[in-house]
VEXVEXDREN-527425 format. One line per 3 residues: their letters; for each residue x, y, z of C-alpha. Coordinates in Angstrom, 1 decimal. Each point is the difference from the previous one (the first is absolute). Layout:
BEGIN
A = X:Y:Z ~ ... .
***
This chain:
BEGIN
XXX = -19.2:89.3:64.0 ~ 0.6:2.4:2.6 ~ 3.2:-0.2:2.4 .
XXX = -2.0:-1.0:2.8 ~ -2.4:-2.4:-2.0 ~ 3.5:-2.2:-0.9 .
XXX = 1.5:0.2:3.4 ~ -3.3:-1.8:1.1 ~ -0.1:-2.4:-2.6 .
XXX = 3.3:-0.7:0.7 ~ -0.8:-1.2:3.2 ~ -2.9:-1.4:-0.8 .
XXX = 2.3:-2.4:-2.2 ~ 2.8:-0.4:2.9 ~ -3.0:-1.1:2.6 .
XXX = -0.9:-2.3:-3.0 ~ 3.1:-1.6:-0.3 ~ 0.6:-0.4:3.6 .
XXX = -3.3:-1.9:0.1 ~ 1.1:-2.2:-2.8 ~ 3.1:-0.6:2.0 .
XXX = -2.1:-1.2:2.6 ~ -2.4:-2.4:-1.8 ~ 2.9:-1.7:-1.3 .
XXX = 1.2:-0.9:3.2 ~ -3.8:-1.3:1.5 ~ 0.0:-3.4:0.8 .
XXX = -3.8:-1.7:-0.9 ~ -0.3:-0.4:4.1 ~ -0.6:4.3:0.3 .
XXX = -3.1:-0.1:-1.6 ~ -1.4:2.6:1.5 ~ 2.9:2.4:-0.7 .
XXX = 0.4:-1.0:-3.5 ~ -3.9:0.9:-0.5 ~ 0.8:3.4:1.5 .
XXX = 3.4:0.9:-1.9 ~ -2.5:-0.8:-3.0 ~ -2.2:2.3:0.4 .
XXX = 2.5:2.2:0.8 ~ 1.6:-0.7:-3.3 ~ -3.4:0.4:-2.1 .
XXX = -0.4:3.6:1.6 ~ 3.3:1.1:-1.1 ~ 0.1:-1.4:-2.9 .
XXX = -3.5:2.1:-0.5 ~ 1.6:3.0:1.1 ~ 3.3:-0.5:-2.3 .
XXX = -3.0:-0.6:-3.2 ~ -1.7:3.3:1.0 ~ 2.6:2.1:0.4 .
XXX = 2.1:-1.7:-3.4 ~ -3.6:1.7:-1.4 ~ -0.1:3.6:1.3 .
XXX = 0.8:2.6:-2.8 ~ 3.6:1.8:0.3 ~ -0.6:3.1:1.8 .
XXX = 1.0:3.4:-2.3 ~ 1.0:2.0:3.3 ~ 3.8:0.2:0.7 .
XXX = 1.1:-1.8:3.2 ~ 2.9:-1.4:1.7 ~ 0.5:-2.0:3.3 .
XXX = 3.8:0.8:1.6 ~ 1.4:-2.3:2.2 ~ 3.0:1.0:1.9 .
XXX = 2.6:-2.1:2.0 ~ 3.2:-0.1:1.9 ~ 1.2:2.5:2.5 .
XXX = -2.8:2.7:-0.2 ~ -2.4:-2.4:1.2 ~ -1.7:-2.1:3.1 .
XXX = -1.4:-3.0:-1.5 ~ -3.0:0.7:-0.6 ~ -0.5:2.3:2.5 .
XXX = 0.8:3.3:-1.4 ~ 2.8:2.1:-2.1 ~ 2.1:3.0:0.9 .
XXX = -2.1:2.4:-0.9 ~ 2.7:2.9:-1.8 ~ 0.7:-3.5:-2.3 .
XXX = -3.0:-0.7:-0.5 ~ -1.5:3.5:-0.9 ~ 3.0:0.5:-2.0 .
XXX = 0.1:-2.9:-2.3 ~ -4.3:0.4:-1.0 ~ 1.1:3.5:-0.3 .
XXX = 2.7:-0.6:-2.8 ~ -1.6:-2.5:-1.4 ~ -2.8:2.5:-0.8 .
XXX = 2.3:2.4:-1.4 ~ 1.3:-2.8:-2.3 ~ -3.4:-0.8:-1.4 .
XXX = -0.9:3.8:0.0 ~ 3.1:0.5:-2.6 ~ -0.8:-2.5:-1.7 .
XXX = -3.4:0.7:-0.4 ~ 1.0:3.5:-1.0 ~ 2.4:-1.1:-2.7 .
XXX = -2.4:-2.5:-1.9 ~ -3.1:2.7:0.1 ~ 1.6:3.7:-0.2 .
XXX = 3.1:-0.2:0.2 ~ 2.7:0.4:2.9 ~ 2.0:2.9:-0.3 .
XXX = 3.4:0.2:0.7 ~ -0.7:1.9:3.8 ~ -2.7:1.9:1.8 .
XXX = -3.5:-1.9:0.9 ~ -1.2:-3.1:-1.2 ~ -2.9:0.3:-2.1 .
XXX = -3.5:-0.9:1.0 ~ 1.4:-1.4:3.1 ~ -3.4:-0.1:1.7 .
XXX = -1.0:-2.9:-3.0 ~ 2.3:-2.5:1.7 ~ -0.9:0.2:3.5 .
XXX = -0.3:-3.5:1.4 ~ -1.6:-0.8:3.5 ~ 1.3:-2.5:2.4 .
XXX = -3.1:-1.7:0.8 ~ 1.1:-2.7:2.0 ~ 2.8:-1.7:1.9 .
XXX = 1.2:-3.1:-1.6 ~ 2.1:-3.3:2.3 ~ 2.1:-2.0:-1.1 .
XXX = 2.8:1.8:1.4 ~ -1.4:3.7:0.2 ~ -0.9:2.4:-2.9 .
XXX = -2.5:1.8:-1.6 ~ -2.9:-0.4:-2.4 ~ 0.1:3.2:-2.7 .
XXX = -3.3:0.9:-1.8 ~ -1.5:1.9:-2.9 ~ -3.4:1.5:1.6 .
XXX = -2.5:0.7:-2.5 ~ -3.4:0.7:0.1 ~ -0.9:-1.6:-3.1 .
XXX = 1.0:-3.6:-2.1 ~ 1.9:0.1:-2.5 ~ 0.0:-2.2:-3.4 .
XXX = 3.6:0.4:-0.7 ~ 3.1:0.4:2.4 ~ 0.5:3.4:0.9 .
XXX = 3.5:1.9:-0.6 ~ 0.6:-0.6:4.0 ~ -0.4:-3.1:-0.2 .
XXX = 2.6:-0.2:-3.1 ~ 2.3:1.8:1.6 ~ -0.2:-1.9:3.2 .
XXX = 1.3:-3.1:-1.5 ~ 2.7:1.8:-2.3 ~ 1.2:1.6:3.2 .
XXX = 0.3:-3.6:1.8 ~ 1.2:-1.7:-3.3 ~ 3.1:2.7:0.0 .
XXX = 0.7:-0.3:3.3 ~ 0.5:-4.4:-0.4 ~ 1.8:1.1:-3.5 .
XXX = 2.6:2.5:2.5 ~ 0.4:-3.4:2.2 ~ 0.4:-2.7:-2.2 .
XXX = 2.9:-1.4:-1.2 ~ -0.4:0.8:-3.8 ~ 2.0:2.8:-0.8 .
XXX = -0.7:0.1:-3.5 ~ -4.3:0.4:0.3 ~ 1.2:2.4:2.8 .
XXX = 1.8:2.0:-2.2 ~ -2.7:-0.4:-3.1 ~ -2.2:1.3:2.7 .
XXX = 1.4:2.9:2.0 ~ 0.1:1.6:-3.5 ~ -3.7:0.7:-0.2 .
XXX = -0.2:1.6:3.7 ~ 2.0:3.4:0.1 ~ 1.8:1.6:3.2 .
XXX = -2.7:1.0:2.2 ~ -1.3:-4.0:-0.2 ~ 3.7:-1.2:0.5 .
XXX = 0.0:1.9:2.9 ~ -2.6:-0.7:1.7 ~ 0.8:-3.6:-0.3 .
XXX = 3.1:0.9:1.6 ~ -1.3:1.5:3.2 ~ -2.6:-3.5:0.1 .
XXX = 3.4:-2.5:0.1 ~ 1.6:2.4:2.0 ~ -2.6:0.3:2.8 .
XXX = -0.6:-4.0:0.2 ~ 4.0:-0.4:-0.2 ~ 0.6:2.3:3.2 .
XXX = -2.7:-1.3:1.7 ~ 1.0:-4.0:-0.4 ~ -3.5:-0.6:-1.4 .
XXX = -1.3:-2.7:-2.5 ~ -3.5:0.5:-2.2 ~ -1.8:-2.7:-1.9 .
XXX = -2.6:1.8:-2.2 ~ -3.6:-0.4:-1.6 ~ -1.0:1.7:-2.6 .
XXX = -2.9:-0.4:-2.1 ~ 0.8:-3.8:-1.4 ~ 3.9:0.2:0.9 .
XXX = 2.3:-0.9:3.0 ~ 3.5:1.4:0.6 ~ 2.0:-1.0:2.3 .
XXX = 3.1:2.2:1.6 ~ 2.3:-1.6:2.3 ~ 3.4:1.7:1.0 .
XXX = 2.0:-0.8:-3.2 ~ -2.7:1.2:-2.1 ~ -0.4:3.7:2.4 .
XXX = 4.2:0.1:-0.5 ~ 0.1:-0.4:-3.6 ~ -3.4:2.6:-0.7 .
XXX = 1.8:2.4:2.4 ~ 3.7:-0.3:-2.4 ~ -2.1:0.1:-3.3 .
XXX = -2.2:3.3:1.4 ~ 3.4:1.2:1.4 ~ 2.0:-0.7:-3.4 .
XXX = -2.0:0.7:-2.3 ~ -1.1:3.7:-1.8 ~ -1.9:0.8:-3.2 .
XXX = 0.9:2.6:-2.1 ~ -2.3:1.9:-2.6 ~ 0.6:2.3:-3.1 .
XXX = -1.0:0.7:-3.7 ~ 2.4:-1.6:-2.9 ~ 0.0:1.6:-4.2 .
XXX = 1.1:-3.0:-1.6 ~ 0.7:-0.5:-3.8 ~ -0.3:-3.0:-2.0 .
XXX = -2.7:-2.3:-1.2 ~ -3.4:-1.8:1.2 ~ 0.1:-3.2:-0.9 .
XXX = -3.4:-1.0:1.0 ~ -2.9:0.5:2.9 ~ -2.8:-2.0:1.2 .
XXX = -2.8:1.7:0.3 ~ -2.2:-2.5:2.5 ~ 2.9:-0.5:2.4 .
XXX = 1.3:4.0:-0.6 ~ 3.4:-1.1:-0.6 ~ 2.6:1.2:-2.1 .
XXX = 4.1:-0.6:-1.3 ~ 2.0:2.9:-1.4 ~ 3.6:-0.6:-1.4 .
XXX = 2.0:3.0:1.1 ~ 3.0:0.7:-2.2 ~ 2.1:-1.6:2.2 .
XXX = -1.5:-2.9:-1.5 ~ -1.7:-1.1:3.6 ~ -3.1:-0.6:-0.4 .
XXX = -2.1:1.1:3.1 ~ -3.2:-1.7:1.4 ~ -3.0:1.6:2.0 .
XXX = -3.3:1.4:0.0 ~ -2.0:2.6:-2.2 ~ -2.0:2.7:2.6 .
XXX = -3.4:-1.3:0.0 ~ -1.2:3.7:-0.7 ~ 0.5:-1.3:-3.3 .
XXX = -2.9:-2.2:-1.7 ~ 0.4:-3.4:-1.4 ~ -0.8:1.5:-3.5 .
XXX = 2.8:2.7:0.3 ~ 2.5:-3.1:0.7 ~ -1.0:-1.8:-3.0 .
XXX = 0.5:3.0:-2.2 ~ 3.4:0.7:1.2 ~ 0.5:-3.7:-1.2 .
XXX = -1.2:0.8:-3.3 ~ 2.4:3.7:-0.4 ~ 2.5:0.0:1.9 .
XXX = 1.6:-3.7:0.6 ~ 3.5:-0.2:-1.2 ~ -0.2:4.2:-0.8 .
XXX = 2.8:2.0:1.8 ~ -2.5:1.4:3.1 ~ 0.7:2.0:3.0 .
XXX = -1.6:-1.8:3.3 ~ -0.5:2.1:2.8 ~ 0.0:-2.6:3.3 .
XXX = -0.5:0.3:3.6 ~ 2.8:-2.1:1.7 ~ 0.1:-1.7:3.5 .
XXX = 3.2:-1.3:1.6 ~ 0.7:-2.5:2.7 ~ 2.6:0.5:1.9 .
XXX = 1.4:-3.1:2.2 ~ 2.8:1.7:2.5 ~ 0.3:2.6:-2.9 .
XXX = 0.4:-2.0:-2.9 ~ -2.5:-0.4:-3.2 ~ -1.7:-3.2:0.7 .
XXX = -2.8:0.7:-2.3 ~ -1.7:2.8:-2.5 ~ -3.4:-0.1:-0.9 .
XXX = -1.1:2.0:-3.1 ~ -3.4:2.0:-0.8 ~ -0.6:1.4:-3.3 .
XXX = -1.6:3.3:0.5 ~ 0.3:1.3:-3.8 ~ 1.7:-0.9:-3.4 .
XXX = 0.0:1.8:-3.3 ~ 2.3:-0.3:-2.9 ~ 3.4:1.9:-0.7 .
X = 0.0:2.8:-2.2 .
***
């Protein structure tokens, strides 16, 4: 279901409710405006059935709904807010979109930028915001990348805002700098500019009053990710091949958790579980750092290689 398609079932559902409200309180003497909240009733609850029924759209979208001091009711929004936040958010889901198809590098463009343009295609009340679109030509079968990256992007941003710290931090591992700090300049912008957003995207609703804009704007602020290459000696103890997983006991003796780089094939995994589990092995491993007010909060670990000691 598209952002748009659950904004109107939504209120579809409210107006259904209010009616309800209202039967309840009709004594038998309104006859005549019992019969007509009735009908009323039967032609939402028609409306709620059909729409329950429509098949979930595989086009990215998101509604954005923006409150507080930027904006006139329902009237209208500053426009350097307003221009600024659809702008950002954009760049968000254009990073992300980047790192889960080709790969964002660590600086210059952002790869196939033009594959996540969205299109504000309407103007959205409730307070005042904007309705974001994938426009394609041509239906799809299954969701496109946009479309995934449209909800990761929104997902992060609730994770940034919530008060979890721990899936915050088991999170902001998988992103990398650029991400971070793009997220950054979002919380950043809505902080300055005293603004609230409740928003829709695909299926999902965040909300983000002012103590959840304070805390994403100290986690973006505090928060860096560090990346380098590790040698390590020791032992594999075992991988998973389905979930490409894998523990190695250093010689240390600490045994280190992570996941296997899926340029290698299920079948590769279970033959270094035939050769080289509990063999004295050299594992090559991309490493990523969190970094909470410069501090190791977390280290996440990717196998790139192993091969056994000479």
């Amino acid at each position: 279901m598209s952002a748009i398609r659950k904004l109107e079932r939504d209120f579809a559902k409210a107006d259904r409710a209010a009616v309800v409200g209202l039967l309840d309180r009709i004594t038998e003497a309104d006859a005549l405006t019992r019969l007509g909240l009735e009908s009323r009733l039967a032609e939402l609850n028609t409306q709620i059935a059909a729409q329950d029924m429509e098949p979930e759209t595989t086009h990215a979208s998101a509604a954005l709904f923006f409150g507080g001091r930027p904006v006139v009711g329902s009237q209208g929004i500053e426009a350097e807010f307003g221009t600024g936040a659809v702008a950002t958010f954009q760049d968000l889901v254009s990073k992300v979109l980047a790192k889960n198809t080709s790969g964002l590098g660590v600086k210059g463009p952002v790869a196939n930028k033009s594959a996540a343009t969205m299109h504000i295609t309407n103007i959205v009340r409730g307070s005042f915001g904007f309705l974001l679109e994938e426009v394609r030509d041509q239906a799809q079968l299954v969701d496109t990348n946009l479309k995934q990256a449209v909800e990761e992007a929104s997902e992060l941003l609730d994770i940034f805002g919530e008060a979890d710290e721990e899936r915050f931090q088991a999170t902001v591992v998988e992103v990398d700098q650029r991400i971070l700090a793009t997220a950054r300049e979002f919380f950043e912008l809505m902080r300055q500019h005293g603004a609230t957003l409740r928003m829709v995207a695909g299926q999902s609703e965040y909300q983000f009053g002012a103590e959840a804009i304070a805390r994403g704007v100290e986690r973006a602020s505090g928060t860096s990710i560090e990346e380098d290459e590790k040698s390590l000696e020791g032992q594999l103890a075992g991988v998973l091949p389905g979930a490409h997983q894998f523990e190695f006991r250093v010689l240390s003796g600490e045994t280190l958790k992570g996941k296997v780089d899926p340029i290698w094939m299920a079948v590769d995994l279970e033959r270094w579980n035939r050769e080289l589990v509990g063999i004295d092995a050299t594992m090559n491993a991309a490493v990523k750092r969190v970094l909470r007010h410069g501090q190791i909060a977390r280290e996440n670990y990717v196998l790139k290689s192993i091969a056994p000691r000479p």
